[in-house]
N, C-alpha and C positions, 0 to 999 in steps of 0.2 A: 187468321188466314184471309186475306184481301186480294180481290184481283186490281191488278196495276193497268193492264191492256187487256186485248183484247188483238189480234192481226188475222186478216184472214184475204181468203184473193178475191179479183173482181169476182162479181154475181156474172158476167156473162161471158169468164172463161168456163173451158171444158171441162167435164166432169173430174175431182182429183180427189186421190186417196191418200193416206198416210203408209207409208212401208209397203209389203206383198202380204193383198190379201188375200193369197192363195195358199197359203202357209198359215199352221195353227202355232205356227214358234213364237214367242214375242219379240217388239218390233224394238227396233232398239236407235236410242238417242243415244249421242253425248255432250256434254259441256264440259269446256276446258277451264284449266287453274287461269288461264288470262281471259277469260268473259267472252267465248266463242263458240256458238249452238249448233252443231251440224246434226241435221235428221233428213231422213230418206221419205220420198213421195213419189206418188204415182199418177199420171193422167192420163187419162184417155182420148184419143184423138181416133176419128172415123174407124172405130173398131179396133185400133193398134192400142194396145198400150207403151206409155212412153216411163220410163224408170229417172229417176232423176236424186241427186242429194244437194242439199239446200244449207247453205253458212251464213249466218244472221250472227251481229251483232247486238245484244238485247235492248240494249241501250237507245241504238236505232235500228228497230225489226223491219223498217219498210227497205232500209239499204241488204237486199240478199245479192250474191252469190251464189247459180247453181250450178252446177254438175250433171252433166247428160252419162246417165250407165245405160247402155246400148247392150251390155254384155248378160246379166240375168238379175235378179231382185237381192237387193243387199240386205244381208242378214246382220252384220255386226259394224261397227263404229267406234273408232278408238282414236280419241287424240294422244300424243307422247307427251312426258312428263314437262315440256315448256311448249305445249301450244301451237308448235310450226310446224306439225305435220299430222295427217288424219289419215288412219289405217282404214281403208273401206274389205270387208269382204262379201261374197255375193254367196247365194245357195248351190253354184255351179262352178266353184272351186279357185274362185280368182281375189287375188290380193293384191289389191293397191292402194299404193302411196300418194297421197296429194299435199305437196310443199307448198307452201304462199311463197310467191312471185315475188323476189325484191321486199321479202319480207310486209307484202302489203297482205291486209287482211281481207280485200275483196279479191282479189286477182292471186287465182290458184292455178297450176301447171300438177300432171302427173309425173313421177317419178316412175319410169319403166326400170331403169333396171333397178328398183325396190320391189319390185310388183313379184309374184309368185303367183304357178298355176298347176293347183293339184289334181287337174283334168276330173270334172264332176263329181270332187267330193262335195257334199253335204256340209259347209263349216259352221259351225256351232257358237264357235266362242275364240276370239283372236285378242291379244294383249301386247301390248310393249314390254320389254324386258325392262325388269326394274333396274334402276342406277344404284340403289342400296341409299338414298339417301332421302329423309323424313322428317318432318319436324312436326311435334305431337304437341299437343293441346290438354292440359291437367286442369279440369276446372275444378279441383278439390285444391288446388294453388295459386287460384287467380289472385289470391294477395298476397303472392311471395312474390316481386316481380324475377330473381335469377332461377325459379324451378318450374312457376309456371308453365313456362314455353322451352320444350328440350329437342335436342337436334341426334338425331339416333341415326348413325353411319353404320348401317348393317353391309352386309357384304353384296354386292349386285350379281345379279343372274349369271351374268357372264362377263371377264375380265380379261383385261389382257395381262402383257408381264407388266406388275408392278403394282397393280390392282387396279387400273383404271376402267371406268366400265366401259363395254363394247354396247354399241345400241344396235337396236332390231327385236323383233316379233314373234310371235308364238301362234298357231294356230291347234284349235280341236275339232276333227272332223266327226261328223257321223258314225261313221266305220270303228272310229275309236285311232282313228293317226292324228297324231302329233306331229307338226310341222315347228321346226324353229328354221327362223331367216336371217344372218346377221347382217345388216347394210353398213355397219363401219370400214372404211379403206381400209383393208391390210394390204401386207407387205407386195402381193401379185397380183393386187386392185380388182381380183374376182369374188363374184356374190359366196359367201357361206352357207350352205342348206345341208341339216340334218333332219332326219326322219324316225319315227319311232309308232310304232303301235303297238297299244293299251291292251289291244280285245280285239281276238279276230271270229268271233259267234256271237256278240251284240251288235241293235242298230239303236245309238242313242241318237236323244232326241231333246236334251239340255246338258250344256256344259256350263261351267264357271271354274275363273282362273284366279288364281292368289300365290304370295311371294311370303316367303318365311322369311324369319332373321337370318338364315343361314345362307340366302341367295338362291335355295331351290325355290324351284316352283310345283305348287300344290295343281292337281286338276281333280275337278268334281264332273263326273258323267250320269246320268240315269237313263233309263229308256220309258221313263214318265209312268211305269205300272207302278203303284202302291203295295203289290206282291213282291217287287224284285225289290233288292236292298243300292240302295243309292252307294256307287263307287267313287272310292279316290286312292289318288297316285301321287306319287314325291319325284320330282324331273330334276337330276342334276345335271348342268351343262359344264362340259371340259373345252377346253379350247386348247389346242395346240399350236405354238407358235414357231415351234420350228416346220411342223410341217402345214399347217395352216388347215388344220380339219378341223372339224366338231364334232362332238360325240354325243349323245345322250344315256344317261343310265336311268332307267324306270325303275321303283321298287315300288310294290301295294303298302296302301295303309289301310286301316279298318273300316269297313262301310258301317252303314247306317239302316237300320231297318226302322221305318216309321212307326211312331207307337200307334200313331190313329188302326194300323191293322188290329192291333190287340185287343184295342179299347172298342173298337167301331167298327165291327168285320164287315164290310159290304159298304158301307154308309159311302164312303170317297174311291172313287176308281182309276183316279192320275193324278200324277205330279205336273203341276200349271206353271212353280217355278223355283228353282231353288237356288241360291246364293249364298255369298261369303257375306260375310257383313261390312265389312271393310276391305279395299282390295292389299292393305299391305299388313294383317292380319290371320292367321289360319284357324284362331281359335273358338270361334263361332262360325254359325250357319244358321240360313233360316230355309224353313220348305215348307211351300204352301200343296194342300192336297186337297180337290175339288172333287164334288160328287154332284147328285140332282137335286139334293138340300141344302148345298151351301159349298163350305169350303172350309178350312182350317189352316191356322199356321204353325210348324212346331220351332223350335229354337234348342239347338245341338252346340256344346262347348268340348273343345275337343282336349283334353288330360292324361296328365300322365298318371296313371295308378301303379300300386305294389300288384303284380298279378300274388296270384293264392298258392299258394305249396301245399302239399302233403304233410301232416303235423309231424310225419318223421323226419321231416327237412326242416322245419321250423326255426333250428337254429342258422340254416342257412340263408334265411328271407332276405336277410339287409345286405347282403353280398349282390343278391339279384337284383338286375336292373329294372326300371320301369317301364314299364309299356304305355302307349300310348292309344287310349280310349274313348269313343265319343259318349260323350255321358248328356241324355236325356234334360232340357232345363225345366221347360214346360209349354203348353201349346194355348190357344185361344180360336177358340168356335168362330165363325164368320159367317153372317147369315146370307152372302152372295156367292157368286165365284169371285175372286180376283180374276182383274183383266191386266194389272201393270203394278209390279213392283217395283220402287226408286230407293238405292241404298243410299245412304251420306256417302259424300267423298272424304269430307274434312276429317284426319285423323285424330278423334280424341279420345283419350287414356280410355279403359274399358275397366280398371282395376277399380275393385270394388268401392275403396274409398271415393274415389273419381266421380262414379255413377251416384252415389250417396249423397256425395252433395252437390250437381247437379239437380239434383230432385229439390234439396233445400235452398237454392238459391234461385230457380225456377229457368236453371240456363239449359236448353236442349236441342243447343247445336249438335247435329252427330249423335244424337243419342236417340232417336228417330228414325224410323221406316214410315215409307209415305205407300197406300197401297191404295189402288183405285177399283170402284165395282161398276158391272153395269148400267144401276139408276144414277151413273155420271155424282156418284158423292165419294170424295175420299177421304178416307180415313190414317190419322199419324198414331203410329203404336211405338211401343218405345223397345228399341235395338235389342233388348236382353231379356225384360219380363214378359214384352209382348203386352203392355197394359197400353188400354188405348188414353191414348192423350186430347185428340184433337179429330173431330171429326165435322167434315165438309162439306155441301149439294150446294153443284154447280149450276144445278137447273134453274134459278133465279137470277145466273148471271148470265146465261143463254141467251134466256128470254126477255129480258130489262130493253127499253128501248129509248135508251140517253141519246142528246145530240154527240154526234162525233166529232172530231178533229177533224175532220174532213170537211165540216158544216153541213152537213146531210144528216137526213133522218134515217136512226138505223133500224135497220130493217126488222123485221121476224126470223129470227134463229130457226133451222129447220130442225123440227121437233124432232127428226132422225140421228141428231149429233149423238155421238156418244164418246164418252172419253178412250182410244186408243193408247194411249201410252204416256207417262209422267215421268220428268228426270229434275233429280234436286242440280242446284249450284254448287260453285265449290266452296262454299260455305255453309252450304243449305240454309240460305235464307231467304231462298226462290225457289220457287216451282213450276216448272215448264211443264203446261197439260195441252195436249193434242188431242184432235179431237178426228173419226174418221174422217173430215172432209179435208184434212190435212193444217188445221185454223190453231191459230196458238195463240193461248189464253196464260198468259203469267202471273202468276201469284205472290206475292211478298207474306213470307213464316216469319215470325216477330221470336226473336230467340227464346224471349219468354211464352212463346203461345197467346193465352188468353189467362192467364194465371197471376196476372196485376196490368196495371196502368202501366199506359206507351210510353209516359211522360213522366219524369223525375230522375232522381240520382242513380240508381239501381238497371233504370233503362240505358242512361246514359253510359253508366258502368258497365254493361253488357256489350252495347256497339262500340266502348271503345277499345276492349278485350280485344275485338275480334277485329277490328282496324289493326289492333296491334299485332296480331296472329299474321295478317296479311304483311304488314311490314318486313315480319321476321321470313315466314316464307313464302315471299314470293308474289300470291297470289289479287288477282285482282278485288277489288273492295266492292263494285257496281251495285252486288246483289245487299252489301250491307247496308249503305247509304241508302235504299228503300227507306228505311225505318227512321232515319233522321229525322228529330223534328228541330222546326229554327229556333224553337224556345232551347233545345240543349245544347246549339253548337258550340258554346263558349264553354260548358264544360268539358264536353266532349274533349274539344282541342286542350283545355289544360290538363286531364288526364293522359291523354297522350304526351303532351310535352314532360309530364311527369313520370311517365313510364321511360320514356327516353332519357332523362336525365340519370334515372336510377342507371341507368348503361356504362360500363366502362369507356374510356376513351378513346378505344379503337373502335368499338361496336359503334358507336354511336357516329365516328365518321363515317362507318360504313354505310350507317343507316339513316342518315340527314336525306340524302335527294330523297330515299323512299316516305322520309316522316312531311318534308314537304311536298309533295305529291298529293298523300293523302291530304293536308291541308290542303290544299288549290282546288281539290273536287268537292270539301266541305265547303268553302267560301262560294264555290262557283255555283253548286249548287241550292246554295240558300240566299246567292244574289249580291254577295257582300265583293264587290268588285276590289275594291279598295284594299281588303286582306291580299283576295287570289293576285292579284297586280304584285304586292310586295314578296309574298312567297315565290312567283313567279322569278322576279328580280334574283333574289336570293341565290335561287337555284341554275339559273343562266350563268351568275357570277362565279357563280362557286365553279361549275364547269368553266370556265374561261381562264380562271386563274388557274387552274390545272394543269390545261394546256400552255398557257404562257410562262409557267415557272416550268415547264419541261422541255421552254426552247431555250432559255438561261444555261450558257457554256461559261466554266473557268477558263479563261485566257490560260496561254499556252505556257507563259513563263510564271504562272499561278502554284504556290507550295502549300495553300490554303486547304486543310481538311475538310472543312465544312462547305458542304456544297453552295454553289449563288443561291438558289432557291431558299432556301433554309436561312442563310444569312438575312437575308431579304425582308423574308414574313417574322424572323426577329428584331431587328432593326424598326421596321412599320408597326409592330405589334407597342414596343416599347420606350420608341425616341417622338416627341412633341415637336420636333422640329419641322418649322413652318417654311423651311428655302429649301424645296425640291431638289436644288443641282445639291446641298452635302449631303443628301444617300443615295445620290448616283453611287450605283455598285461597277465596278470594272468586269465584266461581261463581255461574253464573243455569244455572238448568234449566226446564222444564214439569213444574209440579208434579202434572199429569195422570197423566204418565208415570210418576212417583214410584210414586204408588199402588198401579199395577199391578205395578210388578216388587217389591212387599212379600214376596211367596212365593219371589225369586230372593234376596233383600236378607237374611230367615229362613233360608235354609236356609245361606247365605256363612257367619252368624254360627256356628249349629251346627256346621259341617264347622271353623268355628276350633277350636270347647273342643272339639271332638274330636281334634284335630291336637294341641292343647293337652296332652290327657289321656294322650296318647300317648311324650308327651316319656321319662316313666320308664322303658320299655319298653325291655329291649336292643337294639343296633342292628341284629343281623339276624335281630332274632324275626320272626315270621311273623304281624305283626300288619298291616294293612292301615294306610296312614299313617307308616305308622315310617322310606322312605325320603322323603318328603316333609319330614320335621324338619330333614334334612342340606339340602335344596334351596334353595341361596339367592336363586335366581329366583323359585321358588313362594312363598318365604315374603316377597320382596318385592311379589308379587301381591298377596298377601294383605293384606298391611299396606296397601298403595295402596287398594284395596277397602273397607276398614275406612275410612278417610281421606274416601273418599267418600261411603260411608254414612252418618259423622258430619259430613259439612256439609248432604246434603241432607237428616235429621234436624232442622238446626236450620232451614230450610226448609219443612216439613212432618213434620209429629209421630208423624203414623199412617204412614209409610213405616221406623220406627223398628221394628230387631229386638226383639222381645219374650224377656225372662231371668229367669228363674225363680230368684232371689237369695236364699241364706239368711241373708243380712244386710244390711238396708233400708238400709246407709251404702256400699254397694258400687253405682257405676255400671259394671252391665256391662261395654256397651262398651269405655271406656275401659281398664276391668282389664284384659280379655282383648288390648286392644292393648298396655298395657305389657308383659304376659308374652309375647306373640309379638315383641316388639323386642329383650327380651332372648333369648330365643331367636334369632332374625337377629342380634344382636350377635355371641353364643358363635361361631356357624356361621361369619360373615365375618371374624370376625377370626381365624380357624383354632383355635379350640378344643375343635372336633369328633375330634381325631385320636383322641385316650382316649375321653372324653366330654363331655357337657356339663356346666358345673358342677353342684356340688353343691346349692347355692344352689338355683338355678334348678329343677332337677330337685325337691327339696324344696316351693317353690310352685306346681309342676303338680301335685303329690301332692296336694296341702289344696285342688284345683281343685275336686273333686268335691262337697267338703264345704262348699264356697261358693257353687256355681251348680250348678244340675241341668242334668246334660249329655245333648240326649235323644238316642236312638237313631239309627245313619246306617243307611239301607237300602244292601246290596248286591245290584248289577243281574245279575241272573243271567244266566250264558254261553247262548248259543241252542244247542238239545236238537238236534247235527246228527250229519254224520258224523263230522267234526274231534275231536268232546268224544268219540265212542266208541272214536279209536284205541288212546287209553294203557288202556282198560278192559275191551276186550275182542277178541280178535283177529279179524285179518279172514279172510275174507268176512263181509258181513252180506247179508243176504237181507229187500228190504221188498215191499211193495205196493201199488199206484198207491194214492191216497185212502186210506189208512188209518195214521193216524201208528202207531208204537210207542213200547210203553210204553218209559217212561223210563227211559234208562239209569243210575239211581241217580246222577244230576249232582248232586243237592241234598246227600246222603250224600259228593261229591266234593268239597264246599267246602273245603278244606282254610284255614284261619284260627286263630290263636289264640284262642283263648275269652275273649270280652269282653261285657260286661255294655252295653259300647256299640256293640255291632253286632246289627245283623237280616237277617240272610243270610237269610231267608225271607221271603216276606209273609207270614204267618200274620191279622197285621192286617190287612188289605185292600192291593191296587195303589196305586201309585204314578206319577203321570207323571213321570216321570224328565226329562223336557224346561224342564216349567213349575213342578214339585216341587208341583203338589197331591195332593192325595189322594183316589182315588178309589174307595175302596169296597171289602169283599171281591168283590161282584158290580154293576160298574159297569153301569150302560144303557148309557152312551154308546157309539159305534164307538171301536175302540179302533185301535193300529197298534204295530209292534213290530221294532224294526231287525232285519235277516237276516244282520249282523255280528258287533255286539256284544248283541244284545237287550236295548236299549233302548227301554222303555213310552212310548206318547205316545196323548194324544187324536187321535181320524183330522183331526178338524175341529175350529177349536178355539169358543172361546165365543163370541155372536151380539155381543157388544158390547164384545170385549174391547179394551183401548187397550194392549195387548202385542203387535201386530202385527211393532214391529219387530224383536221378538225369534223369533215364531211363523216367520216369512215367511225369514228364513236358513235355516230347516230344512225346509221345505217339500219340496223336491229330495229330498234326502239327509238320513241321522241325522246329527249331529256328528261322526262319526267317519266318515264319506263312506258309509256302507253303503247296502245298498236298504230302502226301507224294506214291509213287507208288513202288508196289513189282517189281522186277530188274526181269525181266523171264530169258529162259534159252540162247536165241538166243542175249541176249542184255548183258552179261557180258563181253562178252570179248570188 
């Protein structure tokens, strides 16, 4: 356990807090499956207190977004299952929704009519309706690559006709009401709210929420005495779609009586916090119970058993059904109170084999509780035995006074900090600790602990598991890549690329831009420009030829079964043929369409006579392009492309790349494709193993002297924490709202020296999306991926007929990242 940073605000703003501390509930964070921290804060201004919720990227914690709550102190925080939207509830009965703005992740807008207002209930505990769909983690499998990683389609909370799930939220008040709100448009475009109460003679004072296989939902209540026995309830949701109601049905299940009463009468006097272990699990629990000597935690698995008959019924036992039991596993003493329990998010198997070799292989993703005490040290116990693993004090990283990031001397911690509240990643391979003064201290958990070396094969085979978990669902990698070191990326990446090959051949289209992604954050991050460049490529390409084999029409007197598209990438994949005009394909397109993608169709050609000019280049220089020459996918991309280009060319004239020929008998085009087929010749037909001919290499030489090759821009890595590991050691120390200066990233490009690259803008920005060019000092809004920092217009032009190219990026940059509005301070 290592801290990474350190963020915390000026010394001479006004006094601030973490969450309401006016309230003994715990304060509560969350972190999304896409790498987004929202937590609640408080400031004081001349006597008022001001409420506030704050959205950091961790990657760059000084870029916040906050949130002004005017309305009362939020008590729970919930992102939805893909990251775009954040459930806020307050202690005075209000729910709201916060969307990101155009999909940017600094710029959030409320959702009012998502919002619900339970007029001064007390809310406890608010959740997202699960979608019923998971994808679980077997690390007793990590060497079978098809069982390893399984995809478990339970049924979701609430559906419509046909099973699709409906989305919307769950609340648990004090009182013991159940609020469900569903925000999906139905049929007469009105909000859906149903209501339900639990208990109407208790006032709890902890809830937690959980999703069964079955699509109910579990809720757990207590009123924190260690005399009363902790409740739970099974919620099924009905929807009706003829007449557009909801209904709730409540049934009880077995509560829990704490053993600490039995064993320790008096010794603990309340419940401080009790949890599911997992949120899409019912079958554990953990509950901490605090006294004036310490604190305990017990750990409840909840079973189906034979109940007991009467021995004169005894031949009728196996007819009778099972009941469902919470059976006792075992508890562990604590010599403090807990002040903040953090469950894993990441789903991984909990079956006995699972946890077993877990323990033997020393991997404890998800197998982990992270629990924090008052002398600010925290302690990792492990999800089911409760054995502790890993214990922490932070008090030396308080007090340490390293130069900062900022170039300033850091100051003296105020010996008053103390830890408030701790939330793992969606991997748990971080650790967000807050401190009361509202200061956040992050941590990187090494999946192995301290239980061997960072460095080796075993290391390297743990983070690439878990790169590969990411790939498979979804989730962002930020918190893994901590642990990277540059000595293993080479194997890291060929485990990966072996994992993915073991993939079927649909899977693995599926899962190409994600497998490249991860590589472009490994390269970027350990500085290797020259990889991230060709991955990059790759992945551009591959989107482009997508969309351009989906503007390809069969002319109209066409009897041909086989679509153009398909014809095409067979033809390119497998004919040698060097004279571009015989596989022109006979194609109908919108020559509309043409027009606009001239700046995609321009910049294809460039990135060829660069790939071109690259050809001479030993094979593992360090020149960007130079593993793309070997790639015989890519350079049949590329030929298909080319192919395309020149039919619709002879379709329309002005959709024709413009080349800048030192001899008027030279048709571009055309050249540049013969010399790329023979290059695809050399390569398929295995003449790559030495090199490529002499020949060949010889007329990529006289390239330059025939066509002017113009410059390729390189997308610079985003200025975060990842790019300052290998550069400077950690801690780093930043400041809410104030970026720091640059870590000398542009001085890190690491490339061979070519007359045909522009590792800088020095000429003005570029939208890397649509390839215009925008200016040293553009007007327009600008936006800029938080992955790979990739430039793009916020919004694109009022009339443009590239819609359908704009509109797949919308969401997401090409490489799935978030994408963030560029402010005014951060363009230059």
């Amino acid at each position: 356990m290592e801290l990474v940073y350190r963020i915390s605000s000026n010394a001479k703003s006004s006094v601030q807090s973490l969450g309401h501390s006016s309230s003994s509930s715990p304060i509560s964070a969350t972190w999304s499956c896409n790498n987004l921290l929202a937590y609640p804060w408080e400031k004081v201004v001349k006597g008022y207190t001001e409420r506030y919720v704050s959205i950091i990227d961790p990657n760059q914690p000084w870029n916040v977004h906050t949130i002004s709550f005017d309305k009362a102190s939020v008590k729970t925080l919930q992102w939805n299952q893909t990251g775009n939207k954040l459930l806020c509830s307050t202690s005075t009965g209000f729910c709201n929704v916060w969307i990101s703005s155009n999909h940017l992740t600094n710029v959030w807008k409320e959702k009012s009519t998502y919002g619900c207002d339970l007029q001064g209930e007390d809310i406890l505990a608010s959740s997202w309706l699960s979608n019923g769909r998971k994808v679980v983690l077997h690390v007793d499998k990590l060497d079978n690559p098809k069982e390893k990683i399984s995809r478990a389609h339970h049924r979701p909370s609430l559906a419509q006709l046909g099973g699709q799930p409906m989305e919307g939220y769950i609340s648990v008040t004090g009182s013991g009401l159940v609020v469900v709100k569903c925000i999906t448009v139905t049929q007469d475009d009105a909000p859906i709210v149903a209501k339900a109460q639990l208990s109407n003679t208790e006032n709890f004072m902890l809830a937690d929420i959980v999703y069964s296989n079955q699509g109910n939902i579990i809720v757990m209540a207590t009123d924190c005495d260690v005399n009363n026995p902790i409740k739970f309830w099974t919620i099924e949701l009905r929807y009706n779609n003829d007449t557009n109601k909801l209904s709730l049905e409540v049934d009880v299940l077995p509560n829990i009586t704490l053993k600490c009463v039995e064993d320790s009468a008096g010794k603990y006097n309340c419940i401080t916090h009790a949890r599911f272990v997992t949120g899409t699990s019912t079958e554990c629990v953990v509950i901490c119970a605090a006294g004036s000597t310490g604190s305990t935690v017990e750990s409840w698995i909840l079973k189906k058993v034979q109940p007991q008959v009467h021995p004169s019924f005894s031949s009728m036992s196996n007819s009778i059904e099972k009941m469902q039991k919470w059976q006792f596993v075992l508890s562990t003493p604590l010599s403090q109170r807990a002040v903040s329990i953090s469950i894993p998010s990441i789903p991984v198997s909990s079956q006995t084999a699972s946890i077993k070799a877990a323990n033997e292989k020393n991997f404890f993703c998800g197998n982990a509780i992270a629990v924090a005490f008052p002398n600010n040290s925290i302690q990792l116990l492990h999800r089911i035995t409760l054995a502790p693993l890993l214990t922490h004090s932070i008090s030396d990283d308080l007090n340490q006074t390293t130069t900062t990031v900022l170039g300033k001397r850091q100051r003296k911690e105020d010996i008053n900090s103390t830890i408030q509240h701790i939330e793992f990643s969606a991997t748990s391979c971080a650790l967000a600790v807050f401190d009361n003064n509202a200061n956040l201290m992050m941590y990187k958990i090494a999946p192995w602990l301290q239980k061997m070396s960072p460095v080796g094969w075993m290391a390297a085979h743990h983070i690439s598991q878990l790169l590969y978990f990411c790939i498979i669902s979804g989730h962002e990698w930020w918190d893994v890549l901590l642990h990277m070191q540059t000595s293993t990326v080479n194997l890291v990446c060929e485990q990966l690329s072996k994992e993915f090959s073991n993939q079927s051949p649909p899977m693995q289209q599926m899962l190409k831009s994600r497998m490249l992604s991860v590589k472009i954050s490994i390269y970027q991050q350990s500085h290797r420009t020259a990889d991230a460049v060709d991955c990059h490529l790759r992945l551009m390409f591959e989107a482009i030829t997508v969309v351009f084999r989906s503007l390809l029409q069969p002319p109209h007197d066409s009897m041909d079964d086989q679509a153009p598209a398909d014809k095409l990438h067979e033809v390119c994949s497998s004919s040698f043929e060097t004279d571009i005009n015989k596989l022109l394909q006979c194609v109908d397109t919108d020559t509309q369409s043409l027009q606009s993608l001239q700046q995609l169709i321009q910049w294809i050609a460039d990135v060829t006579l660069y790939i071109l000019s690259v050809v001479p280049q030993p094979i593992n220089s360090n020149t960007p392009g130079s593993s793309l020459i070997y790639d015989k996918e890519f350079l049949s991309i590329l030929r298909e492309l080319l192919v395309i280009i020149q039919t619709w060319k002879l379709l329309k004239s002005a959709c024709s790349p413009v080349f800048c020929c030192f001899d008027d008998h030279i048709d571009g085009l055309s050249y540049i494709f013969k010399l790329l087929t023979e290059v695809y010749r050399a390569v398929s037909m295995g003449e790559t193993q030495g090199r490529i001919p002499d020949n060949i290499i010889d007329e990529c030489c006289l390239l330059p002297n025939q066509i002017l090759i113009p410059s390729i821009d390189i997308i610079k890595p985003v200025d975060g924490v990842l790019q300052r590991l290998s550069l400077t050691p950690m801690p780093y120390r930043f400041e809410y709202d104030r970026k720091p200066p640059c870590s000398s990233l542009s001085n890190k490009i690491s490339i061979n020296k070519s007359s045909f690259l522009n590792p800088h803008d020095d000429s003005g920005k570029i939208d890397n999306l649509r390839r215009i060019f925008l200016g040293k000092s553009p007007v327009a809004a600008l936006k800029t991926c938080t992955r790979c920092g990739m430039l793009s217009l916020l919004n694109p032009f009022p009339q443009s007929n590239i819609e359908f190219w704009d509109k797949r990026f919308t969401s997401y940059c090409i490489c799935g990242g978030n994408w963030q509005k560029v402010t005014t301070g951060s363009r230059n």
